[in-house]
N, C-alpha and C positions, 0 to 999 in steps of 0.2 A: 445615421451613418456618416453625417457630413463630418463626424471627429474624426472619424477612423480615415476619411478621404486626405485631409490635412494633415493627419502624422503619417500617415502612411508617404505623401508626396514628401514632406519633412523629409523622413528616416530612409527613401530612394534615393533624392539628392544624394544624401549624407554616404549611405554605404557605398552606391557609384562613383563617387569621386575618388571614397578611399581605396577600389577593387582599380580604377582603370590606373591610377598609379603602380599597382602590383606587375602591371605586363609592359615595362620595359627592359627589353632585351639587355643584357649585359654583355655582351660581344655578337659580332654580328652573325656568325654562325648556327645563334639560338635564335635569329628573327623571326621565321617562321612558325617555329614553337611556340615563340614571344603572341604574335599574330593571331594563332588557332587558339590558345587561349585564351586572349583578350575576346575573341571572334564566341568562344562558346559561353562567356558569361558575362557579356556585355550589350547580347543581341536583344535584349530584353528579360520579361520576368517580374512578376508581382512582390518577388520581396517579401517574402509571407516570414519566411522564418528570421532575417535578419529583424524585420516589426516585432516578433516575438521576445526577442533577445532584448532591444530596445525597450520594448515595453513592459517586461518583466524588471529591468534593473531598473526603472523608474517607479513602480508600483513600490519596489520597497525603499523607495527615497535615493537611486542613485543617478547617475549620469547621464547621458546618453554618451561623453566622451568616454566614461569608466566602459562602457559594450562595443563600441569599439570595432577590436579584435576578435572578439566572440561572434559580433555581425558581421564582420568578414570571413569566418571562416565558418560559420553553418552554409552559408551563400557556397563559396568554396567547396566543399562539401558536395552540395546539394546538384552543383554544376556539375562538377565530375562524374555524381550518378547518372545526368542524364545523357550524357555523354557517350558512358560506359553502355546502358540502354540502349540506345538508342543504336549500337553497333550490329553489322548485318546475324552476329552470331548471337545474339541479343533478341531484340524485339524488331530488330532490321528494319527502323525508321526513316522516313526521309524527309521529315518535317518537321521542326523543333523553333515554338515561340513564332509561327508564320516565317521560319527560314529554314534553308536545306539544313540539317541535322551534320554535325561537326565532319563526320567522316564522307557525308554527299560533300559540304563544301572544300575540304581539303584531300584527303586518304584515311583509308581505313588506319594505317599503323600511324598515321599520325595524331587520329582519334585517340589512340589505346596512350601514347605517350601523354596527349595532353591529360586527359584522364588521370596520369601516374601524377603526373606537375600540380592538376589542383589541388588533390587530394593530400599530397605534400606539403603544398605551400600551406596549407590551411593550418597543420599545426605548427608552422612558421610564424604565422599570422597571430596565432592565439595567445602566443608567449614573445611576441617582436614590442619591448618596450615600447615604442615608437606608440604602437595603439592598445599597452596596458597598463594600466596601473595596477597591479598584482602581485603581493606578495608571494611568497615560493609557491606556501602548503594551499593556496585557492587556485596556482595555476595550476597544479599538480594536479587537483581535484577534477579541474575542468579539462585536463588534457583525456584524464580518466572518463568521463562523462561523454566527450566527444570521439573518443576511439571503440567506445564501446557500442555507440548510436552506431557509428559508421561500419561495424565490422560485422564479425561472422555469428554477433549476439543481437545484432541489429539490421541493417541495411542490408547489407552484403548477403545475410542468412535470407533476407525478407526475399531476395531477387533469386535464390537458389530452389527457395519452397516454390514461386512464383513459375519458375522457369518447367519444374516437376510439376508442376498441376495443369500444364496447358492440357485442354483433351476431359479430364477429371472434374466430376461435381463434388464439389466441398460443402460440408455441413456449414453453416453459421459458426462454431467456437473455431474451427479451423484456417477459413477464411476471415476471420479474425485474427487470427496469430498470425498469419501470413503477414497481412497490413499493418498489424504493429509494429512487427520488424521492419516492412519494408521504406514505412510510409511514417509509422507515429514514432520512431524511435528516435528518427533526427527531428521533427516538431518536439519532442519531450525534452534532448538534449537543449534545444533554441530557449526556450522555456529556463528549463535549470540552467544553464549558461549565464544568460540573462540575471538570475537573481545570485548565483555566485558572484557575479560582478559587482553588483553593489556592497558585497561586504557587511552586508547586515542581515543575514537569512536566517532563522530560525529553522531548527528542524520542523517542527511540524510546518510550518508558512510552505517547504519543502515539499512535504508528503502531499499538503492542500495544490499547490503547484504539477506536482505530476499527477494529481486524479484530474486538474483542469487539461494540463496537456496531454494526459491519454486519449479524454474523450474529442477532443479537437483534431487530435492526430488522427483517429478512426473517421469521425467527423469526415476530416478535408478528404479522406480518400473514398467514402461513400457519396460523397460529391459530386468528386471526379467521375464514378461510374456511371450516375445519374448523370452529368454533362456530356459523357461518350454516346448515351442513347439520345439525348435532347436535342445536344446543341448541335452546330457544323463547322466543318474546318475550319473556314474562317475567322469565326472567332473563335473556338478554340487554338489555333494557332498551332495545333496536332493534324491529326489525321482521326477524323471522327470515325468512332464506329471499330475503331481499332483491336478493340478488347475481343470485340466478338466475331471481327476478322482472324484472329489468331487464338478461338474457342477459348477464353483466360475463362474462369469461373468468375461473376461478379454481383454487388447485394443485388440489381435492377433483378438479372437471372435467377435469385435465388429467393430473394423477397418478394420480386414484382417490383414495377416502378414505384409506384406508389407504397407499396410497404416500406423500401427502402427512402423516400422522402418522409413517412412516419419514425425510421429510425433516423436523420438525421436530426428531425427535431428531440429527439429524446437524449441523444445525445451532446447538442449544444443544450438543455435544460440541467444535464450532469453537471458541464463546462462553468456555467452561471454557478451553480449550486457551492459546486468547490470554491468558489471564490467569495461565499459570503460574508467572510469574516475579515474580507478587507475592506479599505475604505475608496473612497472615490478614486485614489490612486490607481485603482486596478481596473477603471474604468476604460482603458484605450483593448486591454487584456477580453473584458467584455465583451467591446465592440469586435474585436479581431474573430472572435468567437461567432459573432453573427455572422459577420463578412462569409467565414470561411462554409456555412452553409446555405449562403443566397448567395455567392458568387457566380457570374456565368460564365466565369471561363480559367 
């Protein structure tokens, strides 16, 4: 694990310096906005999907400056969902990365606007010369790739099925669909991003690509459930125990603890699998892969 510690510190530095330059205000009017911004996606965070972005356009021989854009804006992204979340109409959180949740620390309408701002800027970000080197027909593709993670085919659907199922037992394919959308859809885009960056993607490397990011995107979020019963606030940096404060159906509840730590190995063994026909290069891709089902928090 000690690779994955050092890119990982690497590719934090890196994307944090390029995100806290995004939130200066451009008249003083916007300061506050400028502020709850910088405030919701600066307060911390593992970085998981910008590492993926990173790590994918290196695997097939690219940059880390060529990702860029793409690790600024799954980040981007990924912030504004929690944001959105985390709203009282939401999952009415008040703890977000061990700090008050954007709408405890500033207003609720202020939450919904900055919300509108990330999610914004991020396709700003994706196609802001400044952090791409992209020709038209690859920005195009990944404009495509991220608006569909993000929306009512991905994300946005994920948190709708999510929000109908409180109260409901879900079979196993169900609550699976549910997590794809809501949870594997932007890990798979971070992934495909990542390797449309480089410029050298083969279809199939593509397809072998989204069978590693499917199962990691499931993966991270059978995780998470198993960390809601285990761990405690503290470190988790949420409100432990959450899930089943608010009856959510989850694998712990539906597998058992331990069933659901049986699937998470089986699903980083998919992770591994899809990636055998690369070379050492896709070794950080790997490790990211272990990370995301022995992390504890």
């Amino acid at each position: 694990m000690s690779l994955i510690v050092t890119y990982q510190k690497i590719c934090q530095e890196r994307v944090n310096a390029l995100l806290a330059n995004l939130f200066l205000a451009p008249q003083p009017e916007l300061a506050r906005l400028y502020e709850a911004m910088h405030y919701s996606v600066m307060i911390g965070g593992k970085r998981v999907r910008p590492l993926l972005v990173y790590g994918a356009c290196e695997t097939l021989g690219g940059t880390l400056s060529q990702a860029d854009g793409a690790a600024c804006a799954v980040e981007l992204i990924h912030a504004y969902s929690l944001v959105h979340d985390d709203l009282p109409a939401m999952d009415n959180d008040d703890l977000r990365r061990g700090q008050p949740t954007t709408h405890k620390a500033y207003d609720e309408a202020c939450a919904i606007l900055v919300g509108d701002g990330l999610q914004t800027m991020a396709f700003e970000v994706l196609v802001d010369p400044k952090l791409n080197e992209n020709p038209a027909e690859i920005s195009l593709e990944m404009i495509k790739v991220l608006s569909r993670a993000s929306g009512v085919k991905g994300m946005v659907g994920g948190q709708a099925i999510d929000l109908q199922s409180v109260g409901k037992k879900l079979d196993q394919p169900a609550l699976e669909k549910m997590h794809r959308y809501k949870t594997g859809a932007l890990i798979e885009a971070s992934v495909l991003l990542g390797a449309l960056a480089s410029h050298q993607v083969s279809d199939q490397q593509i397809q072998q690509l989204k069978e590693y990011s499917q199962a990691i995107g499931l993966a991270f979020q059978v995780q998470d459930d198993i960390l809601d019963v285990e761990s405690d606030t503290q470190i988790l940096g949420k409100t432990q125990g959450a899930d089943i404060a608010h009856d959510k159906p989850t694998y712990p509840a539906l597998l058992g603890l331990e069933g659901a730590k049986r699937y998470t190995k089986q699903l980083h063994e998919q992770a591994i699998n899809a990636l055998a026909s690369f070379s050492s290069n896709a070794d950080v891709l790997r490790d990211l892969a272990t990370y995301i089902v022995e992390r504890r928090f």
